[in-house]
C-alpha atoms as one frame of an Amber mdcrd trajectory, in Angstrom:
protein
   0.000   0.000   0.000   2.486   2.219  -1.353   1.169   6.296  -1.359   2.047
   8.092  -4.166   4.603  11.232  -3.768   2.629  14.470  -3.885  -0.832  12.643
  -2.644  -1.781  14.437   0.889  -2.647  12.070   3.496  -3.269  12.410   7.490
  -1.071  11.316  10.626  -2.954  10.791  13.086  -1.710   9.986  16.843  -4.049
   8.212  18.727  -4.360   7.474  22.582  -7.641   5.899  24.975  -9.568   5.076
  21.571  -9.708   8.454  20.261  -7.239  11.000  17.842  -4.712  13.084  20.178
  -3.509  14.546  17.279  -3.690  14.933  13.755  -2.171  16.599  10.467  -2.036
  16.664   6.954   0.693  16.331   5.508   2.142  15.582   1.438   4.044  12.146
   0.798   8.096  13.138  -0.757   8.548   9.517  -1.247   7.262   5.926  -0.402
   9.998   3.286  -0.791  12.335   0.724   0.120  13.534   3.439   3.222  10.372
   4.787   4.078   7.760   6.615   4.128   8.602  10.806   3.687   6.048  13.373
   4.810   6.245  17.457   4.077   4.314  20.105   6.875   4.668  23.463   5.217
   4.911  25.920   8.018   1.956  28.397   8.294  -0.435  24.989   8.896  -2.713
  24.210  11.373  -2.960  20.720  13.091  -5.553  19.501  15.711  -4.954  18.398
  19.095  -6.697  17.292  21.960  -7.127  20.006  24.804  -9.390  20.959  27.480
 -11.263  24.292  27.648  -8.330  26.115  29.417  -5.588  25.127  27.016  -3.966
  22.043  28.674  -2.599  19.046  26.522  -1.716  15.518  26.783   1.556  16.396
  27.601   0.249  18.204  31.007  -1.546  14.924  32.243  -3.155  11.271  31.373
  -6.239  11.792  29.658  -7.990  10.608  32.964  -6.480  13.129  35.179  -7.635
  15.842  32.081 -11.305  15.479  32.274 -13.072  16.682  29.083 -10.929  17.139
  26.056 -11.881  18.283  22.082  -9.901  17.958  19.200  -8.961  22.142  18.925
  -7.318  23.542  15.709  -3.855  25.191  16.163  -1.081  27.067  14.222   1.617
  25.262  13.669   4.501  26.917  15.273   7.754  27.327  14.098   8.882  26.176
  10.115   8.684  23.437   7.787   9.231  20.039   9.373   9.405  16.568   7.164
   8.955  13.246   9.177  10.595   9.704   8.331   9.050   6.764   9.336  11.419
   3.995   8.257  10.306   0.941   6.053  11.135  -1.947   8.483   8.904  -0.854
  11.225  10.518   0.793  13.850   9.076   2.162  17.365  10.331   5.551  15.899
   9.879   8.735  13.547  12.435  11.139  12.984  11.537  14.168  12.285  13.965
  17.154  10.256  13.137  20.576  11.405  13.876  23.418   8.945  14.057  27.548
   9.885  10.830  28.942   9.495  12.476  31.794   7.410  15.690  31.033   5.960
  14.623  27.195   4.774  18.185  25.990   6.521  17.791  22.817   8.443  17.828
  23.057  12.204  17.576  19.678  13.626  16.683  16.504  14.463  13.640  15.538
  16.390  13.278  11.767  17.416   9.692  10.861  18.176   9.421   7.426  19.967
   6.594   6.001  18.984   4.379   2.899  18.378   5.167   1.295  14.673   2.535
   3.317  12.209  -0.130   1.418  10.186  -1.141   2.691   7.022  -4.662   3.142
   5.838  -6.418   3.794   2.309  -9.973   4.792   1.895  -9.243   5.886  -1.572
 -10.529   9.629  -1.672  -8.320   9.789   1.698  -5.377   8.074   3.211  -3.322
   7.890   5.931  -0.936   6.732   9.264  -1.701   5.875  12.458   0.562   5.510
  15.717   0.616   6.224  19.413   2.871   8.388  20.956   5.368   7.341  23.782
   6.147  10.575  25.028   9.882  10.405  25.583  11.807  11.855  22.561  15.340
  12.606  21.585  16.454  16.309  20.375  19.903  16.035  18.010  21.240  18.968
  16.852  22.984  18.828  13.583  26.553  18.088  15.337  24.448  15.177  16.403
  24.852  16.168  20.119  21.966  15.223  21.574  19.300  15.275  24.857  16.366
  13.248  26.221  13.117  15.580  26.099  10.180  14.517  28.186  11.676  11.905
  30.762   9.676  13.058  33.113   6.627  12.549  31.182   7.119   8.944  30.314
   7.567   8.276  34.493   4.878  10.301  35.076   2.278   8.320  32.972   3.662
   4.883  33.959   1.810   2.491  35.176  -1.028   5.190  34.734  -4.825   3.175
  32.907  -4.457   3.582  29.327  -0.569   4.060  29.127   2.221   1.608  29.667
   3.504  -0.304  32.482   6.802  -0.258  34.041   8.277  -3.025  31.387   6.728
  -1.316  28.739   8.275   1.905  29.867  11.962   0.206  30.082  11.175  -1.198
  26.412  10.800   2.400  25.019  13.468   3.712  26.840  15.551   0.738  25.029
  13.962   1.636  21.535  15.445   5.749  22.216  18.875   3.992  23.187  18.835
   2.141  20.290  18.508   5.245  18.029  21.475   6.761  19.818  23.523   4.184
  18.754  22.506   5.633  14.743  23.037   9.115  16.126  26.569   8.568  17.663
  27.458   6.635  14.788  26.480   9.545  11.869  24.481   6.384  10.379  21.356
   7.048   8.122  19.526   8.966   9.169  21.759  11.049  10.942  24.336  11.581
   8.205  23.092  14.384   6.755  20.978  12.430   3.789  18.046  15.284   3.128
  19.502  18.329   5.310  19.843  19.904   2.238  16.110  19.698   1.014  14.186
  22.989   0.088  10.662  22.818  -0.558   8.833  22.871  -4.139   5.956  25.471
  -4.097   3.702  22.254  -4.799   3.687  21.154  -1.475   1.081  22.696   0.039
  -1.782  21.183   2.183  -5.855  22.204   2.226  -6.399  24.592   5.285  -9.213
  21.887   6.855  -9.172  18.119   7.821 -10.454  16.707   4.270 -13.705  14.540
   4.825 -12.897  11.109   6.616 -10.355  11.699   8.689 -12.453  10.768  11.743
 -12.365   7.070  10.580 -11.814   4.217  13.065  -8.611   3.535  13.555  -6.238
   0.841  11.357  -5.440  -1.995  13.091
């Protein structure tokens, strides 16, 4: 189920049966490596929050209360996300300057392995976030982000248990061993990419992205 490059699709993020977050975003390339996404900056995504502006990342979803899917800006430039072809608990993610188009960095999201979905008129990814992630700046110096959210939502209904929470840990050390190492893709493969004008994405969610979630 190969997407075509230049077809816009949504990622969705999902957590306790329902979207955390979502985004559309335009497919670079679909191959033997991976999957390639392209966020223009200027874009708005959809997140869960509660009425006075708190996230996911402020709580679990029980400790939250009510929550709605609320539009937001995008903040900050042009980012395009990786998910590799042979299933890995991770994204990485290349940020690029909002202004001058130079890349910035690396962001490692550590994540549950994405499954793709095709309703024809709309397509898409979905995963579950893990909450710890790895920063790597493009010396490839790097830094955990978000420890303390991963121990705070351990062994919390709905998240991941202590194992589970040693297992992801594992999956981010595993990266570093790429990131130490300059190895794809940390060796600079795509830090040069500028946008084409074509890649732009509609302003709204296009009509079934609510679907049920690819299993």
């Amino acid at each position: 189920m190969a997407f075509a490059p230049g077809r816009t699709i949504v990622r969705r993020y999902w957590r306790g049966g329902r979207i955390s977050w979502i985004g559309s975003m335009v497919v670079l390339s679909d191959d033997e490596q991976g999957l390639r996404l392209w966020q223009p900056a200027g874009v708005s995504i959809w997140r869960l929050m509660t009425a006075d502006g708190r996230t996911h990342h402020d709580g679990t979803l029980d400790e939250l209360g009510p929550m709605e899917l609320t539009r937001r800006p995008w903040l900050g430039g042009p980012i395009m996300p990786f998910h590799p072809a042979d299933g890995s608990p991770w994204s990485v993610w290349w940020f690029f300057d909002e202004h001058t188009g130079e890349f910035d960095d690396w962001y490692v999201n550590l994540e549950e392995p994405f499954t793709r979905w095709d309703d024809g008129h709309l397509a898409g990814i979905d995963t579950a976030d893990h909450a710890l992630d790895i920063v790597v700046e493009p010396d490839r110096t790097w830094s955990w982000k978000d420890e303390d959210e991963l121990a705070a939502k351990t062994d919390k209904p709905g998240y991941w248990d202590a194992s589970e929470a040693a297992k992801i840990r594992k999956n981010g050390e595993a990266v570093l061993e790429l990131i130490e190492a300059g190895k794809f893709p940390f060796d600079g493969t795509w830090c040069d990419l500028r946008p084409d004008p074509s890649w732009q994405i509609p302003a709204d969610l296009p009509p079934g992205w609510d679907r049920p979630r690819a299993v």
